[in-house]
Structures are given as structure tokens and as C-alpha cells.
C-alpha positions as CSV (number, residue, x, y, z in Angstrom):
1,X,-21.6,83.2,10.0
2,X,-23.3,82.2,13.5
3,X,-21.2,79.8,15.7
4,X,-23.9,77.6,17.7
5,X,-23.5,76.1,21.2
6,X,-24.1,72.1,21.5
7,X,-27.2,73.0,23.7
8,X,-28.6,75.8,21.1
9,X,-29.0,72.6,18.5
10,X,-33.2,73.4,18.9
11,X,-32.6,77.2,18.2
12,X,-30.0,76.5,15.3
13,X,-32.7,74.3,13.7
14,X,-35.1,76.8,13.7
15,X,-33.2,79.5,12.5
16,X,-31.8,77.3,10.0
17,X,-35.4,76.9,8.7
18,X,-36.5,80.8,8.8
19,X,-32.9,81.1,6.6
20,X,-34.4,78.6,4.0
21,X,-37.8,80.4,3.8
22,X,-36.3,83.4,3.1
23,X,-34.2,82.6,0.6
24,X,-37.6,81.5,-1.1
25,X,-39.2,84.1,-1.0
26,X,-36.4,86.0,-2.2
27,X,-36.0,83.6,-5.3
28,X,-39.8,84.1,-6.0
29,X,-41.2,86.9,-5.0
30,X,-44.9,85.9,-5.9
31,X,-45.2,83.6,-3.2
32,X,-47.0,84.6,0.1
33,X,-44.4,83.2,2.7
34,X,-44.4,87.0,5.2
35,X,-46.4,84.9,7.6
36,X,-44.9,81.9,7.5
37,X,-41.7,84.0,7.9
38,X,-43.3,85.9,11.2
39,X,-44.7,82.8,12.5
40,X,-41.0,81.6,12.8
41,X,-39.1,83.8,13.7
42,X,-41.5,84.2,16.9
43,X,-41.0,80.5,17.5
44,X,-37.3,81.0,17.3
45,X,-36.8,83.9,19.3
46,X,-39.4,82.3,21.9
47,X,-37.4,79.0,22.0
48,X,-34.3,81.2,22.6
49,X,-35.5,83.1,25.2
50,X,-37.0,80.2,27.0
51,X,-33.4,78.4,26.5
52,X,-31.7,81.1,27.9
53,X,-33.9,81.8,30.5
54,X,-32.8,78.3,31.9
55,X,-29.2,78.0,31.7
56,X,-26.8,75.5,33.7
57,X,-23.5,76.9,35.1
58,X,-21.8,74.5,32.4
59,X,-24.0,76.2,30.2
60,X,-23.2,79.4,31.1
61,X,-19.5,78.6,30.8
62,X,-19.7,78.0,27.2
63,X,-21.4,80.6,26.5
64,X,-18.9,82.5,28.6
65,X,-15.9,80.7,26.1
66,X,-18.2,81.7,23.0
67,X,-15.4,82.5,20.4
68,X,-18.0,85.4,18.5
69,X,-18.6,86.9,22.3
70,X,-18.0,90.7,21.7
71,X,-13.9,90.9,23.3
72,X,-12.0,93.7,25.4
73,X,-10.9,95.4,22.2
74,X,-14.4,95.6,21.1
75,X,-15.5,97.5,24.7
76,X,-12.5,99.8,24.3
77,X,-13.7,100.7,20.9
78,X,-17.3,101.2,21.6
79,X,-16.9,103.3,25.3
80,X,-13.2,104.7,25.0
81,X,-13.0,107.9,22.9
82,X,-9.2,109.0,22.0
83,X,-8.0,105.6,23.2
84,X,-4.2,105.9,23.4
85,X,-2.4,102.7,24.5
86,X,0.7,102.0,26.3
87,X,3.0,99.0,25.4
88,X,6.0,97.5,28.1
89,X,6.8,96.7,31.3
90,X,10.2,98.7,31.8
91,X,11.7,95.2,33.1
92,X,11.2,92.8,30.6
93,X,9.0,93.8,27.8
94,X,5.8,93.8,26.2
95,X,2.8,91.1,26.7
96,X,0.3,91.6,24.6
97,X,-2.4,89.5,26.6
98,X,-3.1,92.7,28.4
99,X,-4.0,96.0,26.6
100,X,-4.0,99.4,28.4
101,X,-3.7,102.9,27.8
102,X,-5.8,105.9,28.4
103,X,-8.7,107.8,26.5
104,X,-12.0,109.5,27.7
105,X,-14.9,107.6,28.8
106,X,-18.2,109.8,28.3
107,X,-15.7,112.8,28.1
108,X,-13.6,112.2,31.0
109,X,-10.4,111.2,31.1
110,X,-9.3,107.6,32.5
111,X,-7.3,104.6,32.4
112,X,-8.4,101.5,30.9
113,X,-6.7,98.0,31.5
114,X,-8.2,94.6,29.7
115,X,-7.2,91.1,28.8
116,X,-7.6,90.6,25.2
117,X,-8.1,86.7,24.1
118,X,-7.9,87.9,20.0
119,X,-10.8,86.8,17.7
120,X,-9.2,84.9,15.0
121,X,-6.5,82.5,14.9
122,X,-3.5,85.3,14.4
123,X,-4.8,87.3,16.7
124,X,-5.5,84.6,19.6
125,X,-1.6,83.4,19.5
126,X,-0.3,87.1,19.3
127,X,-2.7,87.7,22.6
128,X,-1.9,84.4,24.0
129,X,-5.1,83.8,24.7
130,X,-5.6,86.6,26.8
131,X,-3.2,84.4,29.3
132,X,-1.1,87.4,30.6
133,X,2.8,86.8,31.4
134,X,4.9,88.6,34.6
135,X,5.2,91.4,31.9
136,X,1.4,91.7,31.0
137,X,1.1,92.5,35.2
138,X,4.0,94.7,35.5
139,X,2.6,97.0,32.6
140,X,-1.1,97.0,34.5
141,X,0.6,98.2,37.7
142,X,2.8,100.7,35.7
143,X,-0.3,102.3,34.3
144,X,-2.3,102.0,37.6
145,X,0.6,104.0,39.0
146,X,0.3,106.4,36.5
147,X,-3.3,106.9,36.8
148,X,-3.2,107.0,40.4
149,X,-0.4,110.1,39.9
150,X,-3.1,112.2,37.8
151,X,-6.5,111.6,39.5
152,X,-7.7,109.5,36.6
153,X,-10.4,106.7,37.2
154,X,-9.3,103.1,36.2
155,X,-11.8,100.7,34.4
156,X,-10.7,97.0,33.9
157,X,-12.3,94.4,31.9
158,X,-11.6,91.1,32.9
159,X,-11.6,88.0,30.5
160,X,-8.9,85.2,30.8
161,X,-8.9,81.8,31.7
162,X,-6.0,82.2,34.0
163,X,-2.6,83.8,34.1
164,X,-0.2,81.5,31.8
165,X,1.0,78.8,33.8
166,X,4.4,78.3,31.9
167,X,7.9,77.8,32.9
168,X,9.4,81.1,31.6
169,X,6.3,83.1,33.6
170,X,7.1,81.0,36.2
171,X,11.0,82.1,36.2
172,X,9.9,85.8,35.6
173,X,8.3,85.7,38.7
174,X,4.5,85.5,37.6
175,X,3.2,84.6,40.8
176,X,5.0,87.9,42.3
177,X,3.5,90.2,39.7
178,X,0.1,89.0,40.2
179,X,0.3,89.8,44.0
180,X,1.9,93.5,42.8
181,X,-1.2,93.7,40.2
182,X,-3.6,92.8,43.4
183,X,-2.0,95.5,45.6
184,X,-1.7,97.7,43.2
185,X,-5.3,97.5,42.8
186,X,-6.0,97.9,46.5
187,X,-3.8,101.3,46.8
188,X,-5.4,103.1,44.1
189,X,-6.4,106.7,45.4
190,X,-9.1,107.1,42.7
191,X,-11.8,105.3,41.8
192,X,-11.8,101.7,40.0
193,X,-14.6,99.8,38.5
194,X,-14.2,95.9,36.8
195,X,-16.6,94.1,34.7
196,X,-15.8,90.7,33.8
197,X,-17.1,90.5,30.3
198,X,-16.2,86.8,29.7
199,X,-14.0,84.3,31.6
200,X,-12.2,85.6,35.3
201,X,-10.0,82.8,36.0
202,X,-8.1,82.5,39.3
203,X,-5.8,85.0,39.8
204,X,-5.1,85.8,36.8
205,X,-8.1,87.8,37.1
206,X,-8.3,89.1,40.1
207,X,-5.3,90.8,39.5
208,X,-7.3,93.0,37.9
209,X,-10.8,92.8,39.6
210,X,-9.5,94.0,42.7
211,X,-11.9,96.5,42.6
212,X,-14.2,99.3,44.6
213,X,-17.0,98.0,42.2
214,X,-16.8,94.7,40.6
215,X,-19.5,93.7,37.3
216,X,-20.4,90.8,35.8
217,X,-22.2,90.4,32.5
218,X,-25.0,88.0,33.1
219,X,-23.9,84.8,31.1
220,X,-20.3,85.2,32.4
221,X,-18.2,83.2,34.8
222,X,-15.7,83.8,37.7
223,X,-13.4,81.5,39.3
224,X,-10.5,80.1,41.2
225,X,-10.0,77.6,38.7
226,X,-11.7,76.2,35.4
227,X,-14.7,73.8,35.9
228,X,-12.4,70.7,34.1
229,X,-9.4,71.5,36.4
230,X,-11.6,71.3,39.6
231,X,-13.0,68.3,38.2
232,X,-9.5,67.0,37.7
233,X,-8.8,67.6,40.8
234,X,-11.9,66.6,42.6
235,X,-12.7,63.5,40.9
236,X,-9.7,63.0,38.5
237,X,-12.0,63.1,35.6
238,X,-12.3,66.3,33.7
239,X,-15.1,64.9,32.0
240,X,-17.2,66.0,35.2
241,X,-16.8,69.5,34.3
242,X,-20.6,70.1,34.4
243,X,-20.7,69.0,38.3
244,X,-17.4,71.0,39.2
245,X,-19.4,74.1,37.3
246,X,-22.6,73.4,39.6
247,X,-20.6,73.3,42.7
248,X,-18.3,75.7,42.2
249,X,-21.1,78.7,42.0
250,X,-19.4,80.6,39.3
251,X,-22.7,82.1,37.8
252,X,-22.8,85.8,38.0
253,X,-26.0,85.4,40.1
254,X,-24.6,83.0,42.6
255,X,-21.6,85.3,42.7
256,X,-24.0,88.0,43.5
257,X,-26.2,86.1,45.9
258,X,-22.6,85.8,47.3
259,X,-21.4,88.9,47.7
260,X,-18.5,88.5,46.0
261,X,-19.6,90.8,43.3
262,X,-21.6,94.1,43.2
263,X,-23.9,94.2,40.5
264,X,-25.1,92.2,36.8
265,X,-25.1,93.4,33.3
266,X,-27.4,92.1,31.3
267,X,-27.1,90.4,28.3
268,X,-29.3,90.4,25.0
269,X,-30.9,87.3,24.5
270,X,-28.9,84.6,23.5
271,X,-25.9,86.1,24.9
272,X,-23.9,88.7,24.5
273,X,-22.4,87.3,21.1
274,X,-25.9,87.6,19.3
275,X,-25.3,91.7,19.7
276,X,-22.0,92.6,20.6
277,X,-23.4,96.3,20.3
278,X,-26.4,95.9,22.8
279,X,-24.0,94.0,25.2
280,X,-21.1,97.4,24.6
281,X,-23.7,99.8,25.9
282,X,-25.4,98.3,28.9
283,X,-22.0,98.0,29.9
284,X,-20.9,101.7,29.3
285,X,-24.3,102.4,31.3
286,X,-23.4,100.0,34.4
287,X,-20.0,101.7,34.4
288,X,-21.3,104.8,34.3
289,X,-23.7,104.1,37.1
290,X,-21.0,102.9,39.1
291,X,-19.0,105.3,39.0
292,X,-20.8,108.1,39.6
293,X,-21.0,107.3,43.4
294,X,-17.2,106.7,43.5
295,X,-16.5,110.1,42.6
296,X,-16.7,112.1,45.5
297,X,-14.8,109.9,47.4
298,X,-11.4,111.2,48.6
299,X,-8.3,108.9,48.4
300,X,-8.0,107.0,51.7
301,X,-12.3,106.6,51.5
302,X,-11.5,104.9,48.2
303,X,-9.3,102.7,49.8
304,X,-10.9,102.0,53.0
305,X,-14.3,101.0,50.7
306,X,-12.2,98.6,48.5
307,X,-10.2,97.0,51.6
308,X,-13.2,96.3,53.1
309,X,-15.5,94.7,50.4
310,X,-13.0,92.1,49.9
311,X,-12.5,91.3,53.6
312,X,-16.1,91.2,53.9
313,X,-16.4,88.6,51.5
314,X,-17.7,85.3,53.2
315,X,-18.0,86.3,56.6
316,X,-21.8,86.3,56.4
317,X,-22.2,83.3,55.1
């Protein structure tokens, strides 16, 4: 069952409507309804495009936070073939907030490293949310090492609202392992290539995103912290959320404009969670168009390119 957005109300009425005619003419076949039936579902998919071709930074956040949004495991299922994953830190344990392993992406072999919020209920506490632990960072940086050993290519997909924030992350050294994460990120000798595919929260995502190409999928967001927690901050009122969002220029296209990131996915209309398989592939093609480039870049080139975009970042502004 579709899950609709506070601002798709006019969309979810129309569609609502197409669902009822339908059902009529499936009941009785006699009546003459395949025009009435075209003539909405034009009106609906018009009224979406037009809605989506408009959408507010607060907008774009929920659609960011949409809980049918295709998630990391989906992307690894759709673009990894022979995905093998790795579980464990070799300090502390296992945090299942991150997922990595390696597989073959198009036929070659790479490393891939996501944050996985979970889709249901079970799955969301067992991935906490996709809010990775010390643990969850020290397992990234142990298979970046390994890649990094074997010439293999790392892909990351970013999607967290943050790193979690509690006391036992905080007394495993969380803060530490993030920094780790980034550098390990910044000394990879071969070729790495992000897409944040949802939320990238603080540094809880850029632990991951530190890289030579950085993607964005049109409707999603990238921060140093949430639009309510700004708001918190800014004007002790979450409730201002929508103005922290505006300000904060979070949108894949102000990003761009920005230069903090390197290129857009696009969505299908309506977002991504309207055709999780449409979204999968444009994104196997962006990463495959990125990559491509990468490859015959030798170690310390790799390294120079990806030290540089991030200290470029802002001074032209």
C-alpha cells in the first residue's frame, strides 16, 4: 500500500479516485469507464509532476525520510552480483547499521559499504536506524583496507541521519572512528565513488562520502545537522524546521550549485519510492559513469584528486 506525504494530499486524492473507477469497471465490465480512467490518470500523473517539479527543501527532506524509499540493501541487490558480506570490527563487534562486503559490479570486482536504516519495524531496530556505532566505522575502515590491498574500487551509499549520538558510542570512542572512517577514505589508492541515496547526516555520513566522486539522488538531502536540530539550535524551536531546511541549502542542486557535490541522479517522478527499480538503475548508470574516468588513475593521482576536491570546497564562494 502507498504511503503519502502531507504535501501529496492533492495527488493521493486523485489517485484515490482513478482506484475507485477501476474497481468499477472491474465489477461491471459493460460500463464504458477506459476514458474516464485515461482522463485521470493524466490528471494525476500531471498534478504529480507539477508537484514535484516544485519542491521545498522541507519538502525534499521528507521525501528524503520516505519510509517506502528504495534502501542500501535494495541497491546492493539490484547493482552487486555475488555480493558477499563481511560482519565485525576485530575490536568490539558487529554493528549492523553499516553493511559491507564485496561482489562484482557490471563484472568487476569491488567493495561496497552502505548504511542500512531497515524497512519494517524488526528490521529498523536490528539496523538502528541506519545510526552506525564506533563498531559500524571500524568495520568500514577494515574493509576499505582490504580493498585498498587488492586494487578493488569502493562504492558507498550514504543514508543516515547521523552517527548515534549515545553514551556507550560515545565511550567506544565514536567520534575517533568517524575521523579513522574519514581518513581512511582520503588514503584509498583506488578509486571510490558515493551516492547518497537518502538522508547524509553530519558526520556520520561523511565518514563515508569522503569521496573522489560524490552523488546525490535528486530528492535527497545532505547535512551537518537535521533541519529540527539547527532549528533547535538557531531559534530554540524545532517547529522551524522548514526555515532551518531553506537556509541550510541541503538540496542536491544547491549542493551542486555549491560544489560540494559532483553530479545528480535523477529520480522518477514522485520520488524515488514510486519505482524503487527506475531509481536502482540510473544509479548503477551514474556509478558507472563515474567511474570510468577514475580508472586509469594511479594511486597517489587518486589521492591527490580526492584531497583536493574537499579542500576546494568553499573557497570560491
Amino acid at each position: 500500500m502507498r504511503s503519502y506525504l502531507d504535501f501529496e494530499k492533492p495527488v493521493a486524492e486523485l489517485e484515490a479516485k482513478l482506484e475507485e473507477l477501476k474497481a468499477l469497471g472491474d465489477r461491471d465490465g459493460a460500463v464504458a469507464i477506459s476514458e474516464d480512467v485515461a482522463r485521470l490518470e493524466a490528471k494525476a500523473a500531471a498534478a504529480l509532476a507539477e508537484l514535484y517539479a516544485g519542491l521545498t527543501p522541507w519538502q525534499k527532506t521528507q521525501v528524503a525520510r520516505h519510509p517506502q524509499r528504495p534502501h542500501f540493501v535494495d541497491y546492493c541487490a539490484g547493482l552487486i552480483e555475488e555480493f558477499q558480506p563481511l560482519a565485525g570490527d576485530r575490536v568490539f563487534g558487529e554493528d549492523e547499521a553499516v553493511v559491507g562486503g564485496f561482489g562484482r559490479f557490471r563484472g568487476r570486482p569491488v567493495c561496497v559499504i552502505g548504511q542500512e536504516k531497515g524497512a519494517n519495524t524488526e528490521a529498523r531496530i536490528r539496523h538502528n536506524f541506519g545510526m552506525a556505532k564506533p563498531e559500524g566505522y571500524r568495520k568500514a575502515v577494515r574493509l576499505m583496507g582490504l580493498a585498498g590491498r587488492f586494487g578493488l574500487p569502493v562504492l558507498t551509499f550514504v543514508d543516515t541521519a547521523g552517527a548515534y549520538p549515545g553514551i556507550e558510542a560515545e565511550e567506544r570512542g565514536q567520534a575517533e572512528a568517524i575521523a579513522r572512517s574519514t581518513e581512511a577514505c582520503l588514503g584509498l589508492p583506488t578509486p571510490n565513488v558515493t551516492v547518497v541515496i537518502g538522508e547524509g547526516g553530519s558526520g556520520g555520513a561523511i565518514a563515508l562520502a569522503t569521496a573522489n566522486t560524490v552523488l546525490m539522488l535528486e530528492h535527497a538531502i545532505y547535512s551537518v545537522i537535521s533541519p529540527e536540530g539547527a532549528a533547535s539550535i538557531l531559534w530554540r524551536d524545532a517547529g522551524r524546521a522548514q526555515d532551518a531546511a531553506t537556509a541550510m541549502k541541503i538540496t542536491a542542486q544547491d549542493l551542486l550549485r555549491l560544489g560540494v557535490i559532483d553530479g545528480i541522479v535523477p529520480e522518477p517522478t514522485g520520488g524515488a519510492h514510486r519505482d524503487g527499480q527506475a531509481a536502482i538503475r540510473a544509479t548503477g548508470e551514474a556509478i558507472a559513469a563515474a567511474l570510468e574516468p577514475l580508472s586509469s588513475l594511479d594511486a597517489d593521482a587518486l589521492r591527490d584528486r580526492r584531497a583536493q576536491k574537499f579542500l576546494e570546497i568553499g573557497r570560491s564562494l
